[in-house]
N, C-alpha and C positions, 0 to 999 in steps of 0.2 A: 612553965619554965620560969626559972627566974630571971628577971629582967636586969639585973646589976649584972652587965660587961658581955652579956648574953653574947654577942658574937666573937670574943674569946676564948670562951667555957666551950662554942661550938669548935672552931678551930683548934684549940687543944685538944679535945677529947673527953673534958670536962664532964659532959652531957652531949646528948645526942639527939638526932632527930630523923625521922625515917623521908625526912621531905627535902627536895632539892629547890632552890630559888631559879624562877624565870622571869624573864621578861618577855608579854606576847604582843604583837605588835601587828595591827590588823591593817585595812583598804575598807571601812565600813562607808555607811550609812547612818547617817543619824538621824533620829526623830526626838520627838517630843519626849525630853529626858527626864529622870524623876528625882527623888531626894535631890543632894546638892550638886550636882552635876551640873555644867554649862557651858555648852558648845550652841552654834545655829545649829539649825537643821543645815545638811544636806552631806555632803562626801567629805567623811577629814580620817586623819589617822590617830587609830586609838591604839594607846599601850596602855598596857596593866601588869604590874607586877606581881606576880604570884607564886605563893608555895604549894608544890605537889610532889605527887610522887616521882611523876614520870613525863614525859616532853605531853603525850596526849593528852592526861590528866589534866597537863595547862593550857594548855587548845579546850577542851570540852569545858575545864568552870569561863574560859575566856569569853567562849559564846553562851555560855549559861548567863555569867555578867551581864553580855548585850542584850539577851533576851530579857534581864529582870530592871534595868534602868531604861533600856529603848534605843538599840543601836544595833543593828545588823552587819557583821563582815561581807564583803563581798564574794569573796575567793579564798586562798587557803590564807593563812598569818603564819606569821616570821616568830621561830621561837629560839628564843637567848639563854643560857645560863647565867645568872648575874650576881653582882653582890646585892646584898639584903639590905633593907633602910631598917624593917619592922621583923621580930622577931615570928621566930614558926609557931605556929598554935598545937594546939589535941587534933585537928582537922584541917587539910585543905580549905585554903584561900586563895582572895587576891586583895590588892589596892594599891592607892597612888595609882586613880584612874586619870589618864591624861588625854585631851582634847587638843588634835592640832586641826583646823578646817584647813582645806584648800578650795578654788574654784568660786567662780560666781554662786551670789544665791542671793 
């Protein structure tokens, strides 16, 4: 996709994309996180912004996410329709993972 005004081009009609933007929004658990990621351990709320098909689609790469950096949901996550910061790709994604903790640790 070209990147000059790309969410214009979407919202006219310009070009297209088979993928819808979300925001998913968990109750995890956090552990010992990898690449740049950094939160403490222990209970905080993760969002991830991501492009897919379909509401599932960004529930399942969501927890695909916490299984490949180190963060476990607890229970089901909250899913948004939202505006995009980063344009769609050839494939489902996500980013702009964000770390809120709460609680002692």
């Amino acid at each position: 996709m070209d990147l000059k005004n790309w969410k214009l081009k979407l919202r006219y009609g310009k070009t297209s994309t088979p993928f819808k933007h979300f925001t998913v929004i968990g109750n995890c658990e956090v552990g010992d996180l990898i690449d740049s990621h950094s939160c403490r351990p222990g209970p905080a709320y993760v969002g991830v912004k991501i492009w897919a098909t379909v509401d599932q689609e960004a529930a399942d790469i969501f927890f695909s996410i916490g299984k490949q950096i180190g963060f476990t949901p607890y229970d089901k996550v909250e899913i948004y329709i939202t505006e995009a910061v980063k344009p769609p790709k050839n494939e489902p994604y996500g980013y702009d993972i964000n770390f809120t903790p709460y609680g002692e640790k």
